[in-house]
Structure formats: structure tokens, C-alpha cells
C-alpha positions in Angstrom: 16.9 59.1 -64.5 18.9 55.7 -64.4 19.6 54.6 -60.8 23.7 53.6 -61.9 24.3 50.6 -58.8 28.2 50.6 -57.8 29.3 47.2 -56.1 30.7 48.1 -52.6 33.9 46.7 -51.9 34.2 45.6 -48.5 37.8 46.4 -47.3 37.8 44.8 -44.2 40.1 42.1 -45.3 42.4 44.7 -46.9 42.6 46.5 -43.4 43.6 43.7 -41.7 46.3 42.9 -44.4 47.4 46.5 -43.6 47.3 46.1 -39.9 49.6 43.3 -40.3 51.9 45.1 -42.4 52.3 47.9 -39.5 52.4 45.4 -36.7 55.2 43.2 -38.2 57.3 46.5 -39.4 56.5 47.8 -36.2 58.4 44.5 -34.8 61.2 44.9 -36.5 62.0 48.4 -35.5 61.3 50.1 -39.3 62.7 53.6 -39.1 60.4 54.6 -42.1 57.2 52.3 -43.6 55.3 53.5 -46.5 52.7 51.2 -45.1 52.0 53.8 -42.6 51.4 56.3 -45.1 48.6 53.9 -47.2 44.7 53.4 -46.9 42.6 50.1 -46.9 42.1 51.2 -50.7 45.6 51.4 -51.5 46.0 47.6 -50.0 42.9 46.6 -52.3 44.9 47.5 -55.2 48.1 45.6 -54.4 46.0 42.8 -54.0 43.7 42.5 -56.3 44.9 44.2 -59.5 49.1 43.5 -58.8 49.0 40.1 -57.1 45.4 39.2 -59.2 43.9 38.5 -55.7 46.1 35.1 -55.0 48.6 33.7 -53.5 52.2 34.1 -55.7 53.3 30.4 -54.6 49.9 28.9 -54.0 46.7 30.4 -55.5 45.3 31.2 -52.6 42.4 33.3 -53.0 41.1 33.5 -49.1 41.7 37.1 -48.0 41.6 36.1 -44.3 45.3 33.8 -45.0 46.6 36.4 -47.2 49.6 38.7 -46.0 51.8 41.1 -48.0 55.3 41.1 -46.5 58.5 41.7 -47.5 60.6 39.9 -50.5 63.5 40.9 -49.8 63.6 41.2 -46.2 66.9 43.4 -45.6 65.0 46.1 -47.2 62.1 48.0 -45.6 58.3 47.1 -46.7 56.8 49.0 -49.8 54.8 47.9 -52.5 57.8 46.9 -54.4 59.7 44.8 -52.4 56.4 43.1 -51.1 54.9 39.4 -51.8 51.6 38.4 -51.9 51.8 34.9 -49.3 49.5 32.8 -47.3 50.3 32.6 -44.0 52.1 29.4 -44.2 53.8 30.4 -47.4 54.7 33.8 -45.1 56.3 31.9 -42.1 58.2 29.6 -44.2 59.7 32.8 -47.0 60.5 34.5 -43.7 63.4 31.6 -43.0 65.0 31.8 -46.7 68.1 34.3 -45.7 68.8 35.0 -49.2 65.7 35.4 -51.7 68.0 36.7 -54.8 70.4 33.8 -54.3 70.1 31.5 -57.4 71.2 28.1 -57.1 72.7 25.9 -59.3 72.1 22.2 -59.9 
């Protein structure tokens, strides 16, 4: 018999991203988050296979500054009004008041 050797995927990191998620919706007095209803494995997939694992502005590939929040943030948290950010990026796209305004030059 062939021994078949599956990489473990450690989900800590995607946890924490989680936990973040929760705490921060939490904050703002969310009457209903998805992210309440997802698993550390769920969060892995936004990550790694939607957001290819970095950063949308930055390339930032270091789990431990990575946060999904909210793109628009009128609207609730789910996977499709979320942003992959470093926590710099995070603070400074939570000041923009208006993320679908264009402007014009």
C-alpha cells in the first residue's frame, strides 16, 4: 500500500482573521454576520484561493497583518462585500466614506 502524505494546513492564522471579523462586527452592533456562521476553513478559502493569499493594495503575504473587513462599509460583512487589507491598509480604507465614489480629474 502507498502511504498518500496530505500537507496539513495550519489555520491558526485564518482563526484569527475570523476572530477579527466577529470582534469588529460585533463593534459595530451587526444585527446579522455571516461571519458567525463560517469555520477557520471557510476563511482559508477567502484568502488563499479569492484574495490569492495577499494583500489587494499591497501584496502582503504575512497572515499575522492580514484582515478581511468590509468594502463597502454601510453594508454588513460577507464574503462579497469583503477586502483582503493589511492592517494599515485596513485603518486607513476604514476613513474613505464613500468607496464606490469615482473621482474625476
Amino acid at each position: 500500500m502507498y502511504r498518500i502524505t496530505i500537507d496539513q494546513i495550519i489555520l491558526t492564522p485564518y482563526e484569527n482573521i475570523l476572530k477579527n471579523i466577529i470582534t469588529t462586527e460585533t463593534q459595530l452592533c451587526t444585527k446579522t454576520c455571516l461571519a458567525m456562521f463560517l469555520n477557520s476553513k471557510d476563511i482559508y478559502y477567502l484568502v488563499t484561493v479569492i484574495w490569492k493569499g495577499k494583500s489587494a493594495i499591497s501584496d502582503c503575504n504575512n497572515l499575522i497583518l492580514l484582515r478581511l473587513v468590509r468594502w463597502n462599509k454601510d453594508l454588513e460583512w460577507s464574503p462579497s462585500n469583503t477586502i483582503l487589507l493589511s492592517i494599515e491598509e485596513a485603518y486607513f480604507h476604514s476613513k474613505i466614506h464613500n468607496t464606490t465614489k469615482h473621482t474625476q480629474h
